[in-house]
MIDOLO-938101 format. One line per 8 residues: for each residue z, y negated, x negated of N, C-alpha, C. Coordinates in Angstrom, 2 decimals, always signed. Each point is the difference from the previous one (the first is absolute). Example, Ala and Ser with C-alpha at 12.3 -4.5 7.8 and 13.67 -1.06 7.14 Angstrom:
<pts>
+7.80 +5.69 -13.19 +0.00 -1.19 +0.89 +0.00 -1.20 -0.90  -0.72 -1.05 +0.35 +0.06 -1.19 -0.82 +0.73 -1.09 +0.77 .
</pts>
This chain:
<pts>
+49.21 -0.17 +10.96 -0.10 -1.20 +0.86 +0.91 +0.17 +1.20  +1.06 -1.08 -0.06 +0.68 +0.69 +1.26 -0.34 -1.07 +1.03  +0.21 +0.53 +1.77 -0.28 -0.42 +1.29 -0.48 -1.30 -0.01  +0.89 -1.25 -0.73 -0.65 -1.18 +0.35 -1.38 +0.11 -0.75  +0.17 +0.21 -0.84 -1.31 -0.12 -0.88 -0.96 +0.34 +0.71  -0.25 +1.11 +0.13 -0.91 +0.76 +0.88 -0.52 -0.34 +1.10  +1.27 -0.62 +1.00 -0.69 -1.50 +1.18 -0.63 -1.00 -0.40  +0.29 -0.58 -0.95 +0.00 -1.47 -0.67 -1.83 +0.56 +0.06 .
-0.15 +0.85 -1.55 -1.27 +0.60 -0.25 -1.02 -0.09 +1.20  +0.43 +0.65 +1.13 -0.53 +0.21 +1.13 -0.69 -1.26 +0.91  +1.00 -0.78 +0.00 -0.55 -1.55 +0.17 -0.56 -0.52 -0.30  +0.24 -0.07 -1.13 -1.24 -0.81 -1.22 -0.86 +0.70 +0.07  -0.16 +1.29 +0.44 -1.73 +0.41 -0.22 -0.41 +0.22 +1.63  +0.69 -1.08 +0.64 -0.34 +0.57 +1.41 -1.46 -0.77 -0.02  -0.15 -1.11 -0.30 -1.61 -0.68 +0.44 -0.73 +0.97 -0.86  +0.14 +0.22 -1.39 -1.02 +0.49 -0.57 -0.37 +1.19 +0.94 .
+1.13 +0.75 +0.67 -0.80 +1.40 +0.89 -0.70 -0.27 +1.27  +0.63 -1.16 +0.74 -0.23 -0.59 +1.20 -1.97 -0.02 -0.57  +0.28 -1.17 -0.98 -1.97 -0.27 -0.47 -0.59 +1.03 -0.07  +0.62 +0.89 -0.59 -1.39 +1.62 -0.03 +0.21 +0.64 +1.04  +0.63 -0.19 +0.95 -0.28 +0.62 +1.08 -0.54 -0.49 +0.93  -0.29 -1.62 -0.22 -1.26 -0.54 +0.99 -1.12 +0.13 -0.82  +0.07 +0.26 -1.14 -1.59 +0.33 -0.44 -0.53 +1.55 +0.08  +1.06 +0.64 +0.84 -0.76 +1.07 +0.25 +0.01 +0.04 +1.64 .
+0.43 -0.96 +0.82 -0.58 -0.10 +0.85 +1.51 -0.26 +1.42  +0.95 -0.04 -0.78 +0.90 +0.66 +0.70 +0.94 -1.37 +0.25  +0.88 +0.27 +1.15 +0.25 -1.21 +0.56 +2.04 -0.14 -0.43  -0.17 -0.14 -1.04 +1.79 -0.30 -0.67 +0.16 -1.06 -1.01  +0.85 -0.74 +0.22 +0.74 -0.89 -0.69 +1.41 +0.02 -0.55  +0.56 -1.21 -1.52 +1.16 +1.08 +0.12 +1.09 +0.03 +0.61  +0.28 -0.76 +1.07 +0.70 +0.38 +1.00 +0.52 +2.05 +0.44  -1.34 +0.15 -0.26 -0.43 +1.70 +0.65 +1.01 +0.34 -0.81 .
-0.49 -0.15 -1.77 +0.37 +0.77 -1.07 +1.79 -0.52 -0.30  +0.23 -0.85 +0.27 +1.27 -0.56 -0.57 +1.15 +0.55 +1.16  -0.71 +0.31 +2.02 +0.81 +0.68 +0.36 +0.38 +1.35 -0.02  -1.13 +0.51 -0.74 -0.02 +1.72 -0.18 +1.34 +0.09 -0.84  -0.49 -0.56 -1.21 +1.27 -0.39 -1.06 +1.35 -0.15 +0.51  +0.09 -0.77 +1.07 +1.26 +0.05 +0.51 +0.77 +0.93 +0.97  -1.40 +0.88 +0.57 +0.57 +0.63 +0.35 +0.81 +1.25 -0.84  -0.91 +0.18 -1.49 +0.01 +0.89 -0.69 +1.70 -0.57 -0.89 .
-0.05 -1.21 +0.26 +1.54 -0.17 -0.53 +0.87 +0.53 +0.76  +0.27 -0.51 +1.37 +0.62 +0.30 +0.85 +0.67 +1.59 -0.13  -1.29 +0.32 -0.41 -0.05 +1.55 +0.33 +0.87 +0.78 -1.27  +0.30 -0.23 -1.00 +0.65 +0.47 -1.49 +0.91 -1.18 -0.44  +0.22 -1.31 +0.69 +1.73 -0.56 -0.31 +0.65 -0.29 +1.31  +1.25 -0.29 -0.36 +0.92 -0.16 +0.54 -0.44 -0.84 +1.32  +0.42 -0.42 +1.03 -0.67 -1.18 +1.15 +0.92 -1.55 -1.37  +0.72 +0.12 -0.41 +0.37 -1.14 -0.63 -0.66 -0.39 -1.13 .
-0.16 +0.39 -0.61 -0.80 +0.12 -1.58 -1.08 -0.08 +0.21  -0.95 +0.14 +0.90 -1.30 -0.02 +0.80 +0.09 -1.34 +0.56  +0.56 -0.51 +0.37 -0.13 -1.47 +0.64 +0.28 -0.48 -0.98  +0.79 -0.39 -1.38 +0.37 -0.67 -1.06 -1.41 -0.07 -0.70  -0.62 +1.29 -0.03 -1.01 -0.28 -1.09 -1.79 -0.54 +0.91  +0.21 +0.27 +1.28 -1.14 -0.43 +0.48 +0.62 -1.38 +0.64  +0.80 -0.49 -0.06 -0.12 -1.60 +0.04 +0.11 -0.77 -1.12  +0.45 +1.06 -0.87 -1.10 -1.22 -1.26 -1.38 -0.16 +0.06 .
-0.71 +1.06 +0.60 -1.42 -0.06 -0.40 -0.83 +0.01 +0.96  +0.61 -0.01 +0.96 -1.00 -0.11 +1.43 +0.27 -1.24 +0.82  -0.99 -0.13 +0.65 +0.81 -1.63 +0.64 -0.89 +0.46 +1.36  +0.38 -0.40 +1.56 -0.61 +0.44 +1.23 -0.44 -0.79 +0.33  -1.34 -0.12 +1.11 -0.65 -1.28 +0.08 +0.61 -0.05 +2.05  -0.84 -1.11 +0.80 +0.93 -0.55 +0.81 -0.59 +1.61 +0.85  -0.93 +1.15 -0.06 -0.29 +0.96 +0.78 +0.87 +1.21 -1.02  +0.97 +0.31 -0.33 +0.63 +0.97 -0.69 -0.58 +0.60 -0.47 .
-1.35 -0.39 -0.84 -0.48 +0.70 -0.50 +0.60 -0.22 -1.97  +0.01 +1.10 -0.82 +0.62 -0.31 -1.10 -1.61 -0.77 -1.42  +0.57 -1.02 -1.04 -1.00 -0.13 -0.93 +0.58 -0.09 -1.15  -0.40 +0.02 -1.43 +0.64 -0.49 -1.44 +0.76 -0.94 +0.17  +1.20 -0.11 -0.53 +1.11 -1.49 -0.22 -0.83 -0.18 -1.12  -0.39 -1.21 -0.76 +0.01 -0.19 -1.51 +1.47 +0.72 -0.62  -0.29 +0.56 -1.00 +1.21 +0.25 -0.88 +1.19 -0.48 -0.06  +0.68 +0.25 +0.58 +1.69 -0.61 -0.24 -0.19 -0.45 -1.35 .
+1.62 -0.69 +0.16 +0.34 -0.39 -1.74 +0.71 +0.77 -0.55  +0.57 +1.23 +0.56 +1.18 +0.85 -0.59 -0.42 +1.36 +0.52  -1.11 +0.91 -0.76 -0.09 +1.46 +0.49 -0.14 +0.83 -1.12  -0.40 +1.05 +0.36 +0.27 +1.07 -1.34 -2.00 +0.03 -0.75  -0.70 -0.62 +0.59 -1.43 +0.03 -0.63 -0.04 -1.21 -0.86  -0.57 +0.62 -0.92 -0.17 -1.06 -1.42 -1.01 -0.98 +0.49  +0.35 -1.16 +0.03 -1.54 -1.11 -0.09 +0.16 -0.75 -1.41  -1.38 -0.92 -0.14 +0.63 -0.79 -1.15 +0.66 -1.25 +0.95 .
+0.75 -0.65 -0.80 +0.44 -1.12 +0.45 -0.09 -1.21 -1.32  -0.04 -1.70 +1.05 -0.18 -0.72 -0.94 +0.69 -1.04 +0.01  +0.57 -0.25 -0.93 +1.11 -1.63 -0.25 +1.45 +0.50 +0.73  +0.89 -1.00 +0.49 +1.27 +0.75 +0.26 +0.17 -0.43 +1.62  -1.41 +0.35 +0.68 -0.14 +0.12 +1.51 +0.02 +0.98 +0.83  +0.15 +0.76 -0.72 -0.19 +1.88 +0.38 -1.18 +0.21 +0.81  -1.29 -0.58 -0.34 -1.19 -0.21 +0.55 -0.32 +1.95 -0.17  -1.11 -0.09 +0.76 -0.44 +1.83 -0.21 -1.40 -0.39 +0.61 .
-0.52 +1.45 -1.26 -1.41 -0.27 +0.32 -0.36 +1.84 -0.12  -0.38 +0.41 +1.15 -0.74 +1.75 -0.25 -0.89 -0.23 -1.38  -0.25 +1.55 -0.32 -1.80 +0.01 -0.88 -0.97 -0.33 +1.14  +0.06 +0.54 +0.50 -1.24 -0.37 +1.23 +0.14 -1.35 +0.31  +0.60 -0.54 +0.70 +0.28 -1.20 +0.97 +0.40 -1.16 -1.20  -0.96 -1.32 +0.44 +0.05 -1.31 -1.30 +1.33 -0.71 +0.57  +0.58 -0.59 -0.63 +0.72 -0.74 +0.21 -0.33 -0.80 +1.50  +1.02 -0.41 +1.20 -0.53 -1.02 +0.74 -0.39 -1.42 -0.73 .
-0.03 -1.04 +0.82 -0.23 -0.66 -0.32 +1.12 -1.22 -0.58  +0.98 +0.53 +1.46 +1.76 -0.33 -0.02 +0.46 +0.08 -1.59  +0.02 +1.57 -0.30 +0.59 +0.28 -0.86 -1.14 -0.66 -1.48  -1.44 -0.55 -0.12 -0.09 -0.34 -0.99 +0.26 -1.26 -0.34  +0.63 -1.14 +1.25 +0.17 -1.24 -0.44 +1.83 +0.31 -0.47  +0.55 +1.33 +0.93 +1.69 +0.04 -0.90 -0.23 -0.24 -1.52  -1.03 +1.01 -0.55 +0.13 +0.15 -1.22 -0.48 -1.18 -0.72  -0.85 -0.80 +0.56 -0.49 -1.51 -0.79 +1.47 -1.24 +0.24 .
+0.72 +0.62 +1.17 +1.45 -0.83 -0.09 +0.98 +0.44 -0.88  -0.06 +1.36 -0.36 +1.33 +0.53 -0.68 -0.43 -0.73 -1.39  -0.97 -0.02 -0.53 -0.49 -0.71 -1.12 +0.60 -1.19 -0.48  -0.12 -0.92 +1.15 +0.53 -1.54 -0.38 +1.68 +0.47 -0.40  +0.01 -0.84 -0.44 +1.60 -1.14 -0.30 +0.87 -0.01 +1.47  +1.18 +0.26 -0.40 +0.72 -0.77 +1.41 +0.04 -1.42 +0.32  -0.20 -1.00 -0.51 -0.37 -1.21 +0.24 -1.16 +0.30 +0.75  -1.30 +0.70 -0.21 -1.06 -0.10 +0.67 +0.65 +0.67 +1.55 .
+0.07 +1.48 -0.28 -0.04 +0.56 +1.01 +1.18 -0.57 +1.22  +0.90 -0.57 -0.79 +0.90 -1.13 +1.42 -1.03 -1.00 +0.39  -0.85 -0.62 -0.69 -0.86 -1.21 +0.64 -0.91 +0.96 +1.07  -0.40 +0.90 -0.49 -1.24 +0.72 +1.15 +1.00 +0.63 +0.91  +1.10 +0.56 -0.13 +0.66 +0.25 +1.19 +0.76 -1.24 +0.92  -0.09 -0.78 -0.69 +0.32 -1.51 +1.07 -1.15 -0.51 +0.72  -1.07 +0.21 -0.93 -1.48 -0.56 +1.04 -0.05 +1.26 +1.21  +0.25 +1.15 -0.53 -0.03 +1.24 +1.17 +0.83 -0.38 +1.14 .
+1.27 -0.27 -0.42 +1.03 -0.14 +1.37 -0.27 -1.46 +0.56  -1.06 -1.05 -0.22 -0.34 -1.23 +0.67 -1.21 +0.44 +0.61  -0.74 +0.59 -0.38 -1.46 -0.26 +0.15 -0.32 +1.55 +0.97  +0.06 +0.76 -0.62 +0.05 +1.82 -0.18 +0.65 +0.33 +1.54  +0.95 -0.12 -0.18 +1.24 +0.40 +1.14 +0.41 -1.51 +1.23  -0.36 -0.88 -0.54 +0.59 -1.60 +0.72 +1.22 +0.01 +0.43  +0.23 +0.23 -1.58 +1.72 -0.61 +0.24 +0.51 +1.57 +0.34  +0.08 +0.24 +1.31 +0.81 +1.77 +0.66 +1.06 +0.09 -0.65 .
+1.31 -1.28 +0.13 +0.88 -0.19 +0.01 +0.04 +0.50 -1.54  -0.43 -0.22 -0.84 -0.58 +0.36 -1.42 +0.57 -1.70 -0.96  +0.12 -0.73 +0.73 +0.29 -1.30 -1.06 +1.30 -0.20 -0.70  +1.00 +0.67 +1.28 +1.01 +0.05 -0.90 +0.72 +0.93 -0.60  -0.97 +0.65 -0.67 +0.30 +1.34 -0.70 +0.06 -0.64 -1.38  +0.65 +0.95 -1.56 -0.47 -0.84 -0.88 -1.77 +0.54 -0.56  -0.22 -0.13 -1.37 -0.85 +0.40 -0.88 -0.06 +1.44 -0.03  +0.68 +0.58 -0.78 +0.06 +0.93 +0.32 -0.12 +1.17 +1.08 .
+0.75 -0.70 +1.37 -0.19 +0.64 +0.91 -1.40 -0.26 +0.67  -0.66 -0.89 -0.13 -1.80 -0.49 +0.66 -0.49 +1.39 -1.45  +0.26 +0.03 -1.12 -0.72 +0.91 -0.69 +0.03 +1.73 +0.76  +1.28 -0.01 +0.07 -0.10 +1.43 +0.63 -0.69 +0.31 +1.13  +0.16 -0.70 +1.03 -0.55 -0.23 +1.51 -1.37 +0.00 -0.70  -0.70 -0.59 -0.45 -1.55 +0.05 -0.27 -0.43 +1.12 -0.75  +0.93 +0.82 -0.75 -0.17 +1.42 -0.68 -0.28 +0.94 +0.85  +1.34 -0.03 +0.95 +0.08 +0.74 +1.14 -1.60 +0.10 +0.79 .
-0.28 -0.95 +0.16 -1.17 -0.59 +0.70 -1.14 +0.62 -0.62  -0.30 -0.13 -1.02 -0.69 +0.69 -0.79 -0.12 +1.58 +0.16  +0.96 +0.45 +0.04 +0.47 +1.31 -0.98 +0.28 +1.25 +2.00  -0.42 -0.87 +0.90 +0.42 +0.60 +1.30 -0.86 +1.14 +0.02  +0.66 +1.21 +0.50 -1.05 +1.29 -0.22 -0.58 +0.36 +1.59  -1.23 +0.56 -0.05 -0.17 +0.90 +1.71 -0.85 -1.24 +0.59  -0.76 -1.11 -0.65 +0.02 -1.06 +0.65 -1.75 +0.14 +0.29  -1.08 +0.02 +1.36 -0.69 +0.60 +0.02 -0.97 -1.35 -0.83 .
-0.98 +0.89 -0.28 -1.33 -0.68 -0.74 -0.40 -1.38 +0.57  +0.16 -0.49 +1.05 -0.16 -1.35 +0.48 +0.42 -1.06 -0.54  +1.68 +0.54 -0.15 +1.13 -0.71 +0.08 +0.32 -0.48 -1.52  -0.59 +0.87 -0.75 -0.04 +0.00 -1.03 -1.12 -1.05 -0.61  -1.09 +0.45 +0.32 -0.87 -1.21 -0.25 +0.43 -1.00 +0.69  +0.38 -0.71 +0.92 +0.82 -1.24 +0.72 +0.71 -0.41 -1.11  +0.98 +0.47 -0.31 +1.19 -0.81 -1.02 -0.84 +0.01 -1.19  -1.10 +0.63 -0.46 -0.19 -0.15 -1.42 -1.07 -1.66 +0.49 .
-0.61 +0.00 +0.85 -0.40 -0.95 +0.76 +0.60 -1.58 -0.18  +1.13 +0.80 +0.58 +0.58 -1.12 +0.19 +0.96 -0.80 -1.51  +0.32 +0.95 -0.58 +1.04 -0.40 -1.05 -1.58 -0.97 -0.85  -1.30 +0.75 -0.29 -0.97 -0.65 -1.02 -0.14 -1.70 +0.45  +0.25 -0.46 +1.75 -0.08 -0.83 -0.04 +0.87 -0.96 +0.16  +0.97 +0.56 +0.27 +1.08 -1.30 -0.10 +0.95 +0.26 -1.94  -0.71 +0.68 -0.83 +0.06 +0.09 -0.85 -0.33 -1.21 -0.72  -1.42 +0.28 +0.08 -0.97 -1.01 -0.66 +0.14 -1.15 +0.53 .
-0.06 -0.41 +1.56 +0.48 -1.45 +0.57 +1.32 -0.74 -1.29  +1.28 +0.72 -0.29 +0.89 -0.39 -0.47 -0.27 -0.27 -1.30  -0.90 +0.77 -0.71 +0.19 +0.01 -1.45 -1.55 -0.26 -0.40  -1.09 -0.66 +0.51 -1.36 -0.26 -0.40 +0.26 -1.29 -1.01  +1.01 -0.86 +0.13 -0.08 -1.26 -0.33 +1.10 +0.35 -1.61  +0.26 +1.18 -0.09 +0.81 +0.43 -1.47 -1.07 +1.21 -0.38  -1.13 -0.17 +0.12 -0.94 +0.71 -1.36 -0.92 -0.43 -0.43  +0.13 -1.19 +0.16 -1.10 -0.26 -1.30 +0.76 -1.33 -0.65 .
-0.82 -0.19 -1.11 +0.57 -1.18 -1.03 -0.39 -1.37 +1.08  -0.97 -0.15 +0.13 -0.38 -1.27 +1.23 +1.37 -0.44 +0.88  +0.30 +0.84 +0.68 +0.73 -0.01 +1.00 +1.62 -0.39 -0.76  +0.48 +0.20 -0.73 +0.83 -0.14 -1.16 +0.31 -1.15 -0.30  -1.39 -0.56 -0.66 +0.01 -1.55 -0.24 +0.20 -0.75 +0.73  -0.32 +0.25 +1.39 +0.10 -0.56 +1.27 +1.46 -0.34 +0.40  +0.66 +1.26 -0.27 +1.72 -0.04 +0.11 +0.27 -0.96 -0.78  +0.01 +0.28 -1.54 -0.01 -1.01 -1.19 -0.12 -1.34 +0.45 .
-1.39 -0.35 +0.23 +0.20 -1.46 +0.07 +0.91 -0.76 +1.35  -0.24 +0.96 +1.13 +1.01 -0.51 +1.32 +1.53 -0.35 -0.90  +0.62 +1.14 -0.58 +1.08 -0.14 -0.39 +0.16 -1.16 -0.60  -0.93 -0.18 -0.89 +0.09 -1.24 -1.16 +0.18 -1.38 +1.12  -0.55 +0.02 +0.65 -0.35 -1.14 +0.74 +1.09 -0.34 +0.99  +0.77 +0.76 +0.38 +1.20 -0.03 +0.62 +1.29 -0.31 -0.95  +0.04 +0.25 -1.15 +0.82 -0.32 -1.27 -0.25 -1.30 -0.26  -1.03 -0.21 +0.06 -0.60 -1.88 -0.13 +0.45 -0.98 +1.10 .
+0.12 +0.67 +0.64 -0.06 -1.06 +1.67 +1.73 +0.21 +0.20  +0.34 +1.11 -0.18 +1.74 -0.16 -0.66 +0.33 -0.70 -0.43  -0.29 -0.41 -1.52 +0.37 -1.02 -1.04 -0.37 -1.15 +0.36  -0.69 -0.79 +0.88 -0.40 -0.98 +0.61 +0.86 -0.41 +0.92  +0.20 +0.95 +1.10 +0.62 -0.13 +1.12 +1.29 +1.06 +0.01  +1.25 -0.37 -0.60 +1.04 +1.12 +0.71 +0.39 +0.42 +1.46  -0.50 -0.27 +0.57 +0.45 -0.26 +1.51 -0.87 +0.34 +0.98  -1.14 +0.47 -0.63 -1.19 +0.54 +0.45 -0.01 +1.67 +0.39 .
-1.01 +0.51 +0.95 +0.51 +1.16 +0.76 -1.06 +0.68 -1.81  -0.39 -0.46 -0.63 -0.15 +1.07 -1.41 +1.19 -0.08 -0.81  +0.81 -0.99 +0.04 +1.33 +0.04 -0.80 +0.40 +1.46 +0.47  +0.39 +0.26 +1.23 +0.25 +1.32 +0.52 -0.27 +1.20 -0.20  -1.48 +0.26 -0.32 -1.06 +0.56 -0.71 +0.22 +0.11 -1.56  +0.20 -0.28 -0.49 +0.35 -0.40 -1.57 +0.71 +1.08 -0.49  +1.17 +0.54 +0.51 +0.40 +1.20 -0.65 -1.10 +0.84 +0.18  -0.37 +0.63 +1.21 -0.68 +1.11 +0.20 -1.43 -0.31 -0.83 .
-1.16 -0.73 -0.32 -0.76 -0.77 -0.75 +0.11 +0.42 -1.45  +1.56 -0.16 -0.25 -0.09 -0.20 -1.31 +0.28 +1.36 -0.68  +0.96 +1.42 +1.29 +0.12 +0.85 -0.92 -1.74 +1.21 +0.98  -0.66 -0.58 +0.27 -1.27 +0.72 +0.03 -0.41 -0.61 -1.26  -0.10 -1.10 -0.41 -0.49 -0.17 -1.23 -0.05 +0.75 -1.22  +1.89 +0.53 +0.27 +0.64 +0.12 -1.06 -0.86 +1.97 -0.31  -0.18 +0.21 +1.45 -0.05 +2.04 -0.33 -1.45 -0.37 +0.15  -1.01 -0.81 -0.31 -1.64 +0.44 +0.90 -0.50 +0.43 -0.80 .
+0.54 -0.30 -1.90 -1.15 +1.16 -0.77 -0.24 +1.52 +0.05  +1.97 +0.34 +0.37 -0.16 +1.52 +0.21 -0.30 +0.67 +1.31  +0.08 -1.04 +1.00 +0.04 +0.10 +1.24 -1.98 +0.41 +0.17  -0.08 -1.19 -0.27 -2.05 -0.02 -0.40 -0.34 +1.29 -0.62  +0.31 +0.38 -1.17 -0.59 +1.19 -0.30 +0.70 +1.62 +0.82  +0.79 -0.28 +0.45 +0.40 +1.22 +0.72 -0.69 +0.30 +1.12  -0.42 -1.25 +0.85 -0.78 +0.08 +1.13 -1.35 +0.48 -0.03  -0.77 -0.70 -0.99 -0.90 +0.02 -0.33 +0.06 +1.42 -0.80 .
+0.34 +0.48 -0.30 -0.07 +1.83 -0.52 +0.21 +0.58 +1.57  +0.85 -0.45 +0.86 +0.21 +0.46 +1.24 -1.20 +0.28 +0.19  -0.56 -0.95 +0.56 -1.15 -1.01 +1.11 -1.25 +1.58 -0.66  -0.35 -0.11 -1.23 -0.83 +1.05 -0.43 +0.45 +1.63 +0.13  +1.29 +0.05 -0.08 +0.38 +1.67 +0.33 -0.46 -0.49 +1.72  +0.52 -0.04 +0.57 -0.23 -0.30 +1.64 -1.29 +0.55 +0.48  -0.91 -1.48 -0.87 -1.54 +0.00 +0.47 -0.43 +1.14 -0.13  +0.35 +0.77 -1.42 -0.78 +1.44 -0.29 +0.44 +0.90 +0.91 .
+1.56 +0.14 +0.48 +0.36 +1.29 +1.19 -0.79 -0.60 +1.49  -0.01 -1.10 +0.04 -0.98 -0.03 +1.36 -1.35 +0.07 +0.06  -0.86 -0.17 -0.95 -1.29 +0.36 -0.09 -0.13 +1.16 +0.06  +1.01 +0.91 -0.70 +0.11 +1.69 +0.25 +0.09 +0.41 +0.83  +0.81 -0.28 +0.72 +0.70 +0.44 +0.88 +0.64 -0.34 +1.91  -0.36 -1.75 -0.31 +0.44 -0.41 +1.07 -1.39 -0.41 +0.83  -1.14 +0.42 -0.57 -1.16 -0.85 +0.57 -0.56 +1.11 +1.19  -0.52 -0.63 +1.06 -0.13 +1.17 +1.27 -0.94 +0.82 +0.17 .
-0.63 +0.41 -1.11 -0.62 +1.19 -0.57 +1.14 +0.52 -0.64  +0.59 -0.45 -0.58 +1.23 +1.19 -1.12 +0.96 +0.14 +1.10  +0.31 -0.48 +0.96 +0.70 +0.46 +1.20 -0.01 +0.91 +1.27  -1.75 -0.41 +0.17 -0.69 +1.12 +0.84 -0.05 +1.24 -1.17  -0.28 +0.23 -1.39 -0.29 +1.24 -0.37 +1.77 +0.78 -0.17  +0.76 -1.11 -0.28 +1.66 +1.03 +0.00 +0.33 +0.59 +1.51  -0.45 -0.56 +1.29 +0.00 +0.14 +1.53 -0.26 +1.24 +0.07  -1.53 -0.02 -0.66 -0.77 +1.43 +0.37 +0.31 +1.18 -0.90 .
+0.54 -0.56 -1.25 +0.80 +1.35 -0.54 +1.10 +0.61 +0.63  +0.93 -0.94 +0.82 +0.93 +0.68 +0.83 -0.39 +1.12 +0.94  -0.91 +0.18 +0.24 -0.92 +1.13 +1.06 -0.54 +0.91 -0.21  -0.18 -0.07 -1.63 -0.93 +1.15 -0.82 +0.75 +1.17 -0.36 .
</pts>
């Protein structure tokens, strides 16, 4: 196992030592354990090579005191990883919460995942000079967003917070069949009032009308498979019991 490893190791098991040592009575957290570690780096590498590998993995809070970074995306410790987000998850430590809606995004289609990264950069972000970026670029920015490491337990629940509801605001009215028909018949009815009236502000309407018409069978069932993957990762996961219990694993 060479040096980084051996820090990395050290980190990751800093709460587990921090916890048994308040259950035997004793007053350390892993702050204690993660600066011993550093000092113990300090002490057997280089002063350069020592700062390379403890700023991947340490992050300082606003009293210089040192705590765990979450896992970089690029180190020498094996995690698993999932989809092509370079998400990381310890054996010990569950996935955040961040990283389990990446993996319910890497899933979709790029058609999808540009629509949810366009509701992100309107709704998510408001705009943050985000509108005139293209598709692509609102996808990355919301990956990024996702995928940000070192980010403390609050902050984390906040955006998962926040993304579930301006999620669902955007896309409640594309999962179910009801809501569908609803599109359906508006459309129809604007195609009618077209052919009646050319000159009418639905004449105008009429292209756009007619090619929702044209995609809503595949459009309908894609959502609606959405709408149910969704519901099931937030009942898991996003509900504030499954949020308070990922909080309190961060501490254990």
């Amino acid at each position: 196992m060479n040096a980084e490893n051996k820090f990395a190791a050290r980190v990751l098991d800093a709460r587990r030592c921090a916890a048994m040592a308040r259950t035997r009575g004793l007053k350390f957290d892993a702050s204690d354990y993660i600066n011993q570690a550093l000092k113990d780096l300090w002490r057997t590498r280089s002063p350069d090579e020592a700062k390379q590998i403890a700023e991947r993995w340490v992050m300082w809070d606003a009293d210089g005191r040192p705590w765990p970074r979450l896992p970089p995306l690029e180190n020498v410790v094996p995690f698993y990883r999932t989809g092509s987000t370079a998400q990381v998850a310890t054996v010990n430590h569950p996935m955040t919460p961040l990283q389990i809606i990446g993996d319910w995004f890497e899933k979709q289609d790029a058609e999808i995942q540009g629509e949810i990264a366009a509701m992100a950069a309107l709704l998510v972000f408001e705009g943050a000079d985000l509108l005139d970026f293209d598709t692509q670029e609102w996808v990355e920015y919301f990956r990024r967003w996702l995928n940000d490491v070192g980010l403390p337990t609050h902050t984390v629940v906040g955006r998962a917070l926040t993304f579930r509801t301006c999620f669902e605001y955007f896309a409640e009215n594309m999962f179910t069949e009801s809501a569908w028909r609803r599109s359906e018949k508006a459309s129809c009815r604007i195609l009618e009032e077209a052919k009646r009236d050319p000159n009418s502000k639905a004449a105008r309407l009429a292209p756009t009308a007619q090619r929702l018409l044209d995609t809503l069978p595949a459009r309908k069932s894609k959502w609606i498979k959405i709408g149910k993957s969704w519901s099931e990762l937030a009942d898991a996961h996003l509900k504030p019991g499954a949020l308070t219990n990922w909080r309190i694993s961060q501490y254990e």
